[in-house]
C-alpha positions as semicolon CSV with decimal commas, in nm:
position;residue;x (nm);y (nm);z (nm)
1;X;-0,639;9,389;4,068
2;X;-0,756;9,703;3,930
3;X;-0,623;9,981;3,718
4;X;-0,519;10,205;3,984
5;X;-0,309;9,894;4,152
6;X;-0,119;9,743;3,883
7;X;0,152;9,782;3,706
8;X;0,336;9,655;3,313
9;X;0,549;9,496;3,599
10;X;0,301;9,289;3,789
11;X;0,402;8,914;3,909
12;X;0,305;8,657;3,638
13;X;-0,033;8,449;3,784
14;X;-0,058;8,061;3,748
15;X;-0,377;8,022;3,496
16;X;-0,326;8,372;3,389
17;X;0,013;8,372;3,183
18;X;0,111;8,264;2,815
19;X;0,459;8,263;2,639
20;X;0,404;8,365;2,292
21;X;0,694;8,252;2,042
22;X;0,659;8,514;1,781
23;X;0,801;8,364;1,410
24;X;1,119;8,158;1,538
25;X;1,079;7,906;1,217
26;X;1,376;7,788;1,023
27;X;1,291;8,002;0,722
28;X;1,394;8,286;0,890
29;X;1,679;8,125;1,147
30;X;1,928;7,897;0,903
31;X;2,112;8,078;0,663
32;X;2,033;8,017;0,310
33;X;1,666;7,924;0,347
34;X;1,506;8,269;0,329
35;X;1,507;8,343;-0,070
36;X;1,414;8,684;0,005
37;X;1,705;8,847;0,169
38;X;2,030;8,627;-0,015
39;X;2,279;8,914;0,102
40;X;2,288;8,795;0,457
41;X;2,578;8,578;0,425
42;X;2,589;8,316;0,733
43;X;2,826;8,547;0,938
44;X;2,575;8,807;0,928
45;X;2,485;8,979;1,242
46;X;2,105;8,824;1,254
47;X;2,211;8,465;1,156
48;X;2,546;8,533;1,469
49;X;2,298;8,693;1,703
50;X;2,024;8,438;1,686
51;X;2,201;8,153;1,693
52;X;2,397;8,256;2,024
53;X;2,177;8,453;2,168
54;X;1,814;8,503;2,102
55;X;1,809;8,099;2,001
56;X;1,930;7,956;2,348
57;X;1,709;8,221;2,529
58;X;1,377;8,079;2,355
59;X;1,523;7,765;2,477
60;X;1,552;7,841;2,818
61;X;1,184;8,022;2,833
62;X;1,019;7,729;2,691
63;X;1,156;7,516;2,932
64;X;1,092;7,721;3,218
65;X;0,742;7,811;3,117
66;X;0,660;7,423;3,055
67;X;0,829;7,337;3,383
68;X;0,605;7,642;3,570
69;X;0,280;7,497;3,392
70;X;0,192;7,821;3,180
71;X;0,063;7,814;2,845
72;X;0,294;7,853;2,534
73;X;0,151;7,974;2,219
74;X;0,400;7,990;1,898
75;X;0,267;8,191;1,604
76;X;0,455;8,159;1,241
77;X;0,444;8,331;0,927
78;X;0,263;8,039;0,674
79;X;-0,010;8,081;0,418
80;X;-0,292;7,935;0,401
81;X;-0,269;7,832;0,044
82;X;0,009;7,739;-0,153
83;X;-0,010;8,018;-0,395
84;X;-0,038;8,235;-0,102
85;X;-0,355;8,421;-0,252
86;X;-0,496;8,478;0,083
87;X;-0,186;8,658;0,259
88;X;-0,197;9,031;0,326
89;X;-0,118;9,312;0,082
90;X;0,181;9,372;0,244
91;X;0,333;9,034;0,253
92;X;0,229;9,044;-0,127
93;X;0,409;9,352;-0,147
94;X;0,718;9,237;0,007
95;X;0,688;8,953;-0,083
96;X;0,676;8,704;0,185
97;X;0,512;8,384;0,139
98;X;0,578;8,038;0,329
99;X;0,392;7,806;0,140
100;X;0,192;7,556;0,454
101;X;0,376;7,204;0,263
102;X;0,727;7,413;0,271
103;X;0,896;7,239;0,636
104;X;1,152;7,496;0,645
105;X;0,835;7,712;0,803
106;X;0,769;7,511;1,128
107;X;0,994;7,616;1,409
108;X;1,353;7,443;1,467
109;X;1,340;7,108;1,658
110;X;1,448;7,302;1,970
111;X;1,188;7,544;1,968
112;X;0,881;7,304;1,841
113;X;0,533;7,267;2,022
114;X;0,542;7,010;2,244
115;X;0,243;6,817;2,349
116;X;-0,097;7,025;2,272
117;X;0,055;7,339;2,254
118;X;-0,111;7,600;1,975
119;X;0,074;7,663;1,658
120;X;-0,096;7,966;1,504
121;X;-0,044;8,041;1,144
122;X;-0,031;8,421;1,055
123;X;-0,076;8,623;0,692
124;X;0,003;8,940;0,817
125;X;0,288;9,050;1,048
126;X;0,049;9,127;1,327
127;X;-0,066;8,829;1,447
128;X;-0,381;8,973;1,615
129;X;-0,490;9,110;1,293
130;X;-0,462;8,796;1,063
131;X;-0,535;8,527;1,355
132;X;-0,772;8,465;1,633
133;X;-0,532;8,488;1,894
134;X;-0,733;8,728;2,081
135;X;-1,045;8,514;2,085
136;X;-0,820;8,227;2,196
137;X;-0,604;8,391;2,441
138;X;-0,950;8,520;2,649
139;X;-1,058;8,119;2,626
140;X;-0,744;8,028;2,774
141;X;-0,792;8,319;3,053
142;X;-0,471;8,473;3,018
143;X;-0,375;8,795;3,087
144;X;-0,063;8,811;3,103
145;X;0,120;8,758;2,777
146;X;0,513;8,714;2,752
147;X;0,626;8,818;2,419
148;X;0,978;8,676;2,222
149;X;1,114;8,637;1,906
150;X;1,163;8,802;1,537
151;X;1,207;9,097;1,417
152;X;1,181;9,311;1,728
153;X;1,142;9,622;1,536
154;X;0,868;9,434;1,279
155;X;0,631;9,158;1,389
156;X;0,719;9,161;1,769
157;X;0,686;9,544;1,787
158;X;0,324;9,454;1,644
159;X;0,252;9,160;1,892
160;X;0,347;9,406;2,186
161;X;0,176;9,713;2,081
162;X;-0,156;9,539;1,996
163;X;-0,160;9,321;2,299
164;X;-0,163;9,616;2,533
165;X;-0,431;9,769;2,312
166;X;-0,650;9,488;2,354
167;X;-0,611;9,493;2,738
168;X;-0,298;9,208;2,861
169;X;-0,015;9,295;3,053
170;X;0,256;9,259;2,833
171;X;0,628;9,158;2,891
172;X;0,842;9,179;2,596
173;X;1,203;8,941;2,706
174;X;1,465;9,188;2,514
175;X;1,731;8,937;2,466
176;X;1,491;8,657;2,290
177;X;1,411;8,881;2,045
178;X;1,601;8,998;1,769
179;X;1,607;9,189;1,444
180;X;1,895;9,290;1,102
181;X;2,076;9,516;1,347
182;X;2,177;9,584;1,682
183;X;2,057;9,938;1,655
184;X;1,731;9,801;1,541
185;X;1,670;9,637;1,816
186;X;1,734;9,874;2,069
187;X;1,580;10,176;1,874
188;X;1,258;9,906;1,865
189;X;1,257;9,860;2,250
190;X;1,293;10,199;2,337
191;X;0,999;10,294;2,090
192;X;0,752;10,036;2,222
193;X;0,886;10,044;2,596
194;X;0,574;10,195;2,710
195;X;0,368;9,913;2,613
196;X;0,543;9,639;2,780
197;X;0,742;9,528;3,099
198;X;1,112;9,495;2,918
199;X;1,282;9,272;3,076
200;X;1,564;9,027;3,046
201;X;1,581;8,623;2,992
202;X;1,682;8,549;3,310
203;X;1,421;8,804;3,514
204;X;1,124;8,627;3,329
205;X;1,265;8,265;3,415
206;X;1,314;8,354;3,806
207;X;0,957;8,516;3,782
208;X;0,823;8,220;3,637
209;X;1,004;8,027;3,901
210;X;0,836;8,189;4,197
211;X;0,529;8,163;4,040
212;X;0,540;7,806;4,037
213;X;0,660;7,797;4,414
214;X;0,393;8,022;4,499
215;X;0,123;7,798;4,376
């Protein structure tokens, strides 16, 4: 395929795909765990959202993406010390730090690794600035990279934009991501729209599906 025949929209390739879980860790998903943002109550729109929504989504992509043989790469915020000395400025800043002996950092049960699949620590909130995701994905031979996860308008917004920089066809699944507010979200998708193929849980899973029958 080259540049004058494809499109953000191009069918998925067996060999050439990866699902990338962008930050879905507990930290961030039960209420009460993050220390850093103590005025989202339980009921608040993230914790609602994710749990009925963005939550069950991941769910069903993992399971269709293991069951169509792609790759699935999850990528979490955790330092690599427990000081967090070697994080970025930013996360200093903010602060975020997620010590590597602190559980509540791995992903839910639901939404785990299963098997040999990578678990990439990040430092920054782009995790192909503070990772070697790149270098890894171009090992693997993929190049096509399905994007989920949290915040849309933060580190997925990051994942998206810098994958199409560096040359993958992205697909960013709108309703397995999420962010603080609804109008986040979709002010997030509408500014990084031109970088991806934005499409919906159940469009990526009958994709993948065809895919597989196609193989």
């Amino acid at each position: 395929m080259n540049a004058k025949t494809m499109s953000r929209d191009a069918a998925y390739q067996l060999g050439e795909t990866a699902l990338l879980l962008v930050d879905m860790q507990r930290v961030w998903l039960e209420p009460g765990l993050d220390p850093d943002h103590p005025e989202r109550a339980p009921d608040h729109y993230f914790y609602r959202q994710t749990a009925s929504v963005t939550v069950p989504n991941n769910e069903r992509l993992l399971a269709a993406a293991r069951a169509a043989g792609i790759e699935v790469v999850h990528t979490i915020i955790q330092s690599l010390t427990e000081d967090g000395r070697d994080r970025s400025l930013d996360h200093k800043l903010t602060p975020i730090h997620i010590a590597p002996s602190r559980p509540e950092g791995l992903p839910p049960k639901s939404l785990a690794p299963v098997g040999d699949e990578i678990l990439i620590p990040k430092t920054s909130s782009g995790v192909f600035n503070s990772t070697n995701i790149d270098y890894l994905l171009k090992n693997l031979g993929i190049r096509y990279l399905i994007i989920t996860g949290i915040m849309t308008d933060q580190c997925v917004d990051m994942a998206v934009r810098d994958a199409a920089d560096r040359g993958y066809l992205v697909t960013c699944v709108t309703d397995a991501c999420a962010t603080a507010s609804p109008e986040r979200h979709e002010t997030a998708l509408k500014a990084f729209g031109g970088y991806c193929w934005l499409a919906d849980t159940d469009a990526v899973i009958a994709r993948l599906s065809r895919m597989k029958e196609a193989a």
